[in-house]
Structure formats: structure tokens, C-alpha cells
KOLGU-4560 file (N, C-alpha, C; in nm, 3 decimals, padded with zeros to 5 digits):
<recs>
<n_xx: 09.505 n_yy: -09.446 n_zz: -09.411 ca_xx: 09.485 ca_yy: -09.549 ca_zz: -09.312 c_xx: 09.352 c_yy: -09.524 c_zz: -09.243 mol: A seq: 1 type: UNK>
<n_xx: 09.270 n_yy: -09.652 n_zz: -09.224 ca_xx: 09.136 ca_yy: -09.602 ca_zz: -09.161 c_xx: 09.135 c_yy: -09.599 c_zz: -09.018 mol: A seq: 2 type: UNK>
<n_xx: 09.024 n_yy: -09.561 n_zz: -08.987 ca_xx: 09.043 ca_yy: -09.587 ca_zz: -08.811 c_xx: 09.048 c_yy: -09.714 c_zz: -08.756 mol: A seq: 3 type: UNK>
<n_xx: 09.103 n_yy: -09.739 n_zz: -08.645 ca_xx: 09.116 ca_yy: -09.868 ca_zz: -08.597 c_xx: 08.979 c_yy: -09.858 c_zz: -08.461 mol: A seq: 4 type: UNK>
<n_xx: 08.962 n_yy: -10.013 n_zz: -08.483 ca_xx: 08.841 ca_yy: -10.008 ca_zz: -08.382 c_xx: 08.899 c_yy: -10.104 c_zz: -08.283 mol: A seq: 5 type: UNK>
<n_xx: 08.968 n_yy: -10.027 n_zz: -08.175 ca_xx: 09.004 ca_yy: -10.160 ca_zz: -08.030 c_xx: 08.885 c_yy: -10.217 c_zz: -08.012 mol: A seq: 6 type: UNK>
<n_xx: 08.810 n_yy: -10.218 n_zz: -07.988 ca_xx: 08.732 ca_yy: -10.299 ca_zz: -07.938 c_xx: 08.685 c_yy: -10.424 c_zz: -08.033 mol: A seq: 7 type: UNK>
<n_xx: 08.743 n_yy: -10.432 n_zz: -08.139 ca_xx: 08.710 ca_yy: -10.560 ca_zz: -08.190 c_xx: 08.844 c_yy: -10.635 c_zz: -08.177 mol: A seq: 8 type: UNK>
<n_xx: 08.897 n_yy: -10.626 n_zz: -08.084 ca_xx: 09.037 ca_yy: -10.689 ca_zz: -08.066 c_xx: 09.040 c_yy: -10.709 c_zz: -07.920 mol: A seq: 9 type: UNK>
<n_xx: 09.126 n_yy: -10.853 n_zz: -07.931 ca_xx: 09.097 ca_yy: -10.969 ca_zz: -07.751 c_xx: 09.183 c_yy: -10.852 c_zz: -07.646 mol: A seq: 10 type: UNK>
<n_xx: 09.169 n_yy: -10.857 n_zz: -07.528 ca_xx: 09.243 ca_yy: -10.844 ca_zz: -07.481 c_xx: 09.397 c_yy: -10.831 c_zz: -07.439 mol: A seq: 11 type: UNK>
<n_xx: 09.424 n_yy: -10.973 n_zz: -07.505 ca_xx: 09.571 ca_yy: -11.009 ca_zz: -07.572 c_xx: 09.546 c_yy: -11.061 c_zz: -07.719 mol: A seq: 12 type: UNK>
<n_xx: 09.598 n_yy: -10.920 n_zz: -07.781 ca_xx: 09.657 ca_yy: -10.939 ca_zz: -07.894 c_xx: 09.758 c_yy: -11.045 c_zz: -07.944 mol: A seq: 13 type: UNK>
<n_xx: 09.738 n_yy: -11.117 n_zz: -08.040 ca_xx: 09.841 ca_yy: -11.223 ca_zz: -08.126 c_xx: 09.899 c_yy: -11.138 c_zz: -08.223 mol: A seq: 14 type: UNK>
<n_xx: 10.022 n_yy: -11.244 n_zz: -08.323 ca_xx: 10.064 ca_yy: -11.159 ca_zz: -08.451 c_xx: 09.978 c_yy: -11.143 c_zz: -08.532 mol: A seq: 15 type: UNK>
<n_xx: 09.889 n_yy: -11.215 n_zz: -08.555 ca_xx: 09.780 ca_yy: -11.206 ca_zz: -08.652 c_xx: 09.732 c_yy: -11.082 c_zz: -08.670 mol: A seq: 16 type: UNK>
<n_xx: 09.705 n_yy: -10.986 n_zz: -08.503 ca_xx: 09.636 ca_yy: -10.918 ca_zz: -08.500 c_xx: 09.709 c_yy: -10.783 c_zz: -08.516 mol: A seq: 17 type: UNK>
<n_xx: 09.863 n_yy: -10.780 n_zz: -08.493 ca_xx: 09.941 ca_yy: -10.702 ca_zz: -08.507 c_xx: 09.951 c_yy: -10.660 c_zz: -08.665 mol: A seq: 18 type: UNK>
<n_xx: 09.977 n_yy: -10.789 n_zz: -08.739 ca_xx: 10.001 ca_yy: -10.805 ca_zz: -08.884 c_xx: 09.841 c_yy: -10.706 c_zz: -08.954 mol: A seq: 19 type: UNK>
<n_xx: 09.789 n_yy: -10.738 n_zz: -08.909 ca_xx: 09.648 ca_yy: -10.664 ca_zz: -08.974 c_xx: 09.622 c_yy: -10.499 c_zz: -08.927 mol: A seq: 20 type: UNK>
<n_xx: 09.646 n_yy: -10.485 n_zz: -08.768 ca_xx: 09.668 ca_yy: -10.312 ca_zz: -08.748 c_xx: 09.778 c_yy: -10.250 c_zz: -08.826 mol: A seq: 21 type: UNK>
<n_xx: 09.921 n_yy: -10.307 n_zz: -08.823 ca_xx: 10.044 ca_yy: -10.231 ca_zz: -08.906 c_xx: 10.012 c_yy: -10.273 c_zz: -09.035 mol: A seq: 22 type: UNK>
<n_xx: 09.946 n_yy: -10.350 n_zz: -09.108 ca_xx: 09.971 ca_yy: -10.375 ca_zz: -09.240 c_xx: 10.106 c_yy: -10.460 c_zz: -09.251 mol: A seq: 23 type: UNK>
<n_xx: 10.165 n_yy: -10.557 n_zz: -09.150 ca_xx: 10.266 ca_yy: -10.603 ca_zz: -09.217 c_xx: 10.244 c_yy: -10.776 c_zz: -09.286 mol: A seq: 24 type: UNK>
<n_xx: 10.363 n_yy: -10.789 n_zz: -09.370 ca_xx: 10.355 ca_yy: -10.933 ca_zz: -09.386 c_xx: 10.368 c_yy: -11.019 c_zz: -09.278 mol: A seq: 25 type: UNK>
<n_xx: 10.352 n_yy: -11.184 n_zz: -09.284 ca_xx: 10.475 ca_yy: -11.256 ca_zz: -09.164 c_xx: 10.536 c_yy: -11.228 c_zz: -09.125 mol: A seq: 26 type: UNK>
<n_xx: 10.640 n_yy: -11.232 n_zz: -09.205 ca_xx: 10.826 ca_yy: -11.224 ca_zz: -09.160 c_xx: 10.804 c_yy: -11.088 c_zz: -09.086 mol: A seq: 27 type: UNK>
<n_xx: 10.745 n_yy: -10.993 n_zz: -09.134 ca_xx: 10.813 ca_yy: -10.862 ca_zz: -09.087 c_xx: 10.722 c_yy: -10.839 c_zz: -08.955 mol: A seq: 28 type: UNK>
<n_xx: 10.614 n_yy: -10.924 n_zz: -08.907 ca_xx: 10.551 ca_yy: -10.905 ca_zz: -08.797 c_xx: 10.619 c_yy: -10.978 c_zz: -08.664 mol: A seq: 29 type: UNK>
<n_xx: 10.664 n_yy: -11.117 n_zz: -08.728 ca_xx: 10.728 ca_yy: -11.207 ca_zz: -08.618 c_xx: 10.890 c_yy: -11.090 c_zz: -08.605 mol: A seq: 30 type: UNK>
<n_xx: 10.936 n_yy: -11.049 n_zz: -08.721 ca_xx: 11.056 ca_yy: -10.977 ca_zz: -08.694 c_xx: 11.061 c_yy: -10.855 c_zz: -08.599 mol: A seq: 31 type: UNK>
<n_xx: 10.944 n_yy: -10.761 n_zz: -08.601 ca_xx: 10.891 ca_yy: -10.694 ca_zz: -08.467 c_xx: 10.864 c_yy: -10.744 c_zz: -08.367 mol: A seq: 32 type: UNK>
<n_xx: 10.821 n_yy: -10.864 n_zz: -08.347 ca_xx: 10.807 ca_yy: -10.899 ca_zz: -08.209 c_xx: 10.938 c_yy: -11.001 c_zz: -08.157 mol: A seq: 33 type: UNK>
<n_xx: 11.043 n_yy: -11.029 n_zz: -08.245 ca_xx: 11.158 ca_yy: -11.049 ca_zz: -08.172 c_xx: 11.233 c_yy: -10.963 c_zz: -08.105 mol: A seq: 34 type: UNK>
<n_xx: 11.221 n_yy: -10.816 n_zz: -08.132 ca_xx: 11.313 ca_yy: -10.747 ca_zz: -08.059 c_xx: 11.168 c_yy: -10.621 c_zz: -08.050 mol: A seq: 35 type: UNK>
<n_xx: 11.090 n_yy: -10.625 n_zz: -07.994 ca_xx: 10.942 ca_yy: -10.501 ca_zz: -07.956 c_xx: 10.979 c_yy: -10.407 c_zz: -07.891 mol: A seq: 36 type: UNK>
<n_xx: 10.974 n_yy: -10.304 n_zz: -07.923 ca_xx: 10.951 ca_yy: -10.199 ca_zz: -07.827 c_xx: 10.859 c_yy: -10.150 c_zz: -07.741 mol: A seq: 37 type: UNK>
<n_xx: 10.766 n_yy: -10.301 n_zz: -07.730 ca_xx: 10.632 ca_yy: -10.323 ca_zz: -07.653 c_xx: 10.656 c_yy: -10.457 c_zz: -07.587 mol: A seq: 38 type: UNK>
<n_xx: 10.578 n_yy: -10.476 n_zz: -07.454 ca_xx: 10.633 ca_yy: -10.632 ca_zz: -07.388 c_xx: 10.546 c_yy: -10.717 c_zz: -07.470 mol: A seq: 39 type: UNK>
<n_xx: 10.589 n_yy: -10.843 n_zz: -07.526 ca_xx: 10.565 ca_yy: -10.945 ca_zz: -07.546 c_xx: 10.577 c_yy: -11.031 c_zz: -07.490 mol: A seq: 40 type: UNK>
<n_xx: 10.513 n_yy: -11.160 n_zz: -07.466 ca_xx: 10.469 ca_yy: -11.254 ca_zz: -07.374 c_xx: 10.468 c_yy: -11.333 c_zz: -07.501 mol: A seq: 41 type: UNK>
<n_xx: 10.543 n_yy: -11.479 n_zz: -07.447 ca_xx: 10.609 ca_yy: -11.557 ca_zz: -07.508 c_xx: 10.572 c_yy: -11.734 c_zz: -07.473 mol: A seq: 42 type: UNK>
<n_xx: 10.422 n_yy: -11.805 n_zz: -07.492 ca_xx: 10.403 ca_yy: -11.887 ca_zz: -07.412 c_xx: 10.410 c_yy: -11.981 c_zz: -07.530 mol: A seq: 43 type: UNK>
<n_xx: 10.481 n_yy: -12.135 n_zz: -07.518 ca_xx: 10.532 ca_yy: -12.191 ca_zz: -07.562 c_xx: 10.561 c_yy: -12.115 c_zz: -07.730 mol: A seq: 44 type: UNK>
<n_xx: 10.505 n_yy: -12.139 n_zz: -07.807 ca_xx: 10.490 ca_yy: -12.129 ca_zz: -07.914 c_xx: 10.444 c_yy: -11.992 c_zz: -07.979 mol: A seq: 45 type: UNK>
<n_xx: 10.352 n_yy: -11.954 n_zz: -07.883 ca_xx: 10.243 ca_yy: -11.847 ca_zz: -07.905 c_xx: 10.281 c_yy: -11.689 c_zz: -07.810 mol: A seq: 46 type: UNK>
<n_xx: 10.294 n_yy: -11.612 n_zz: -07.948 ca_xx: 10.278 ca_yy: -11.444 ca_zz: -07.883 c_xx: 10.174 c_yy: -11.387 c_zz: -07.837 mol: A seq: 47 type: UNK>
<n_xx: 10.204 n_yy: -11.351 n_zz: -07.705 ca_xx: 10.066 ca_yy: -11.243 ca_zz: -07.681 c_xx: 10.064 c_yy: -11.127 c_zz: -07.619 mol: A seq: 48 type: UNK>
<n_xx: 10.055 n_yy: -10.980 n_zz: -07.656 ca_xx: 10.076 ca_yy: -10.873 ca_zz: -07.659 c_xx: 09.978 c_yy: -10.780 c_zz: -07.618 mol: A seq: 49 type: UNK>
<n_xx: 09.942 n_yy: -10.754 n_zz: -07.447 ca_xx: 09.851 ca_yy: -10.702 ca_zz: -07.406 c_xx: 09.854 c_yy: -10.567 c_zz: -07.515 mol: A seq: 50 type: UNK>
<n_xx: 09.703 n_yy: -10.556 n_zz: -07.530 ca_xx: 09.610 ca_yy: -10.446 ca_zz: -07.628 c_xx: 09.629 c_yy: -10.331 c_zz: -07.533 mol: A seq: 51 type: UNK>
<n_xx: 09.647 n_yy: -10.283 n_zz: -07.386 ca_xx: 09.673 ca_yy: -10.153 ca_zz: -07.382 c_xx: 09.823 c_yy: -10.132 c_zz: -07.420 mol: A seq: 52 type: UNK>
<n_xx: 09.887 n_yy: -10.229 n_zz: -07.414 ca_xx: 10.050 ca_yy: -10.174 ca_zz: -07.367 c_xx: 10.072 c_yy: -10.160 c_zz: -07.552 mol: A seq: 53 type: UNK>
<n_xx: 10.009 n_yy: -10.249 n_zz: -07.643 ca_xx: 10.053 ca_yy: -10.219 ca_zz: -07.768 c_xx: 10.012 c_yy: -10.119 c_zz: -07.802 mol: A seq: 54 type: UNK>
<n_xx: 09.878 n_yy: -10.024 n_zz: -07.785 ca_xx: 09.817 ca_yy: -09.970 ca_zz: -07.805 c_xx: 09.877 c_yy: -09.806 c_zz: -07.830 mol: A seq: 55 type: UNK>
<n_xx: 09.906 n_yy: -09.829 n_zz: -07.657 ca_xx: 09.947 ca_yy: -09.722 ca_zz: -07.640 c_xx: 10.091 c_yy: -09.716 c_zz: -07.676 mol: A seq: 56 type: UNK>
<n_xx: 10.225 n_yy: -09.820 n_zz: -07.734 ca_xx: 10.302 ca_yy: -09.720 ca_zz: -07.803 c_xx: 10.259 c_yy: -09.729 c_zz: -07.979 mol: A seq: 57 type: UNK>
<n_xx: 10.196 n_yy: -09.755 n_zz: -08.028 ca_xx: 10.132 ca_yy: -09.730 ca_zz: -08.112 c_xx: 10.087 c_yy: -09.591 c_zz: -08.142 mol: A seq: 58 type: UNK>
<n_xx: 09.983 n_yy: -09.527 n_zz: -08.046 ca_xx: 10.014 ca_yy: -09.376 ca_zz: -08.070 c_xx: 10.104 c_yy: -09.313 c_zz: -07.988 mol: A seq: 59 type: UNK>
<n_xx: 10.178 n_yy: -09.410 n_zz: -07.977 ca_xx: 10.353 ca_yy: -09.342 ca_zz: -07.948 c_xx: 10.398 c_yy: -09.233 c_zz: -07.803 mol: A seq: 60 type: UNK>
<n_xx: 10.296 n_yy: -09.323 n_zz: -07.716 ca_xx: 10.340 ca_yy: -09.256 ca_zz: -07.572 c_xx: 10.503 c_yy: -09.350 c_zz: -07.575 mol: A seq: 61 type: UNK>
<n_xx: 10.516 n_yy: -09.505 n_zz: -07.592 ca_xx: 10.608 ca_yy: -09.557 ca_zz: -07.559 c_xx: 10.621 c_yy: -09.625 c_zz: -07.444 mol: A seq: 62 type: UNK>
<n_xx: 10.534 n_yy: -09.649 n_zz: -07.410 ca_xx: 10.524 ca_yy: -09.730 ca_zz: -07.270 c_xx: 10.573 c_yy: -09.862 c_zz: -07.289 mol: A seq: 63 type: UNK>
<n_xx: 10.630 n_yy: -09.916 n_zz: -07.233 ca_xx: 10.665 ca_yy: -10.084 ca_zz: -07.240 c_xx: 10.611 c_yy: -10.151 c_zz: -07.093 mol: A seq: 64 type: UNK>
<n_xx: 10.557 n_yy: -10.182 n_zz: -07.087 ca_xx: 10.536 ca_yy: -10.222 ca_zz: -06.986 c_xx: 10.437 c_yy: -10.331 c_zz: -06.928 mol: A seq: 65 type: UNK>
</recs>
């Protein structure tokens, strides 16, 4: 896995952007963000997943918040 560069990523993260850091497909990205162990923000239609809070349980402090 290569290094990831935050800084080429918004502020609030979408699935798009999730799907491309984990390597997942669709299904299995929207299927993480139905039940996250990170807060997701849910505006009409559209996910958005502040970049510190994903970030950081990503290297697995676990913060939700």
C-alpha cells in the first residue's frame, strides 16, 4: 500500500474518496458508511466524512467524533 497524501483530499471527505484510500468497491464503501465507526454526516443524498475524524481512526486511534 503506498503512502497516502491528506492533503490532496477536501476537508470533507465523500465515498468516492473513502472508496479510493481503502481500496473498496461501491457496495462495500456505502456498506461502511451505513453502520461507521467514524461520524458520518448525512445531507440529503450525500455523505460527508470530516478528513480528521476519518483519518484518525484510520490509523486506528478510534476516535468518533
Amino acid at each position: 500500500m503506498g503512502l497516502i497524501n491528506r492533503d490532496e483530499y477536501p476537508e470533507a471527505l465523500e465515498p468516492k474518496d473513502i472508496q479510493e484510500i481503502l481500496k473498496l468497491g461501491r457496495r462495500q464503501t456505502y456498506e461502511l458508511l451505513a453502520d461507521a465507526p467514524f461520524r458520518v454526516l448525512k445531507v440529503g443524498r450525500n455523505y460527508k466524512i470530516p478528513k480528521h475524524v476519518f483519518f484518525n481512526w484510520f490509523e486506528g486511534s478510534g476516535i468518533k467524533n
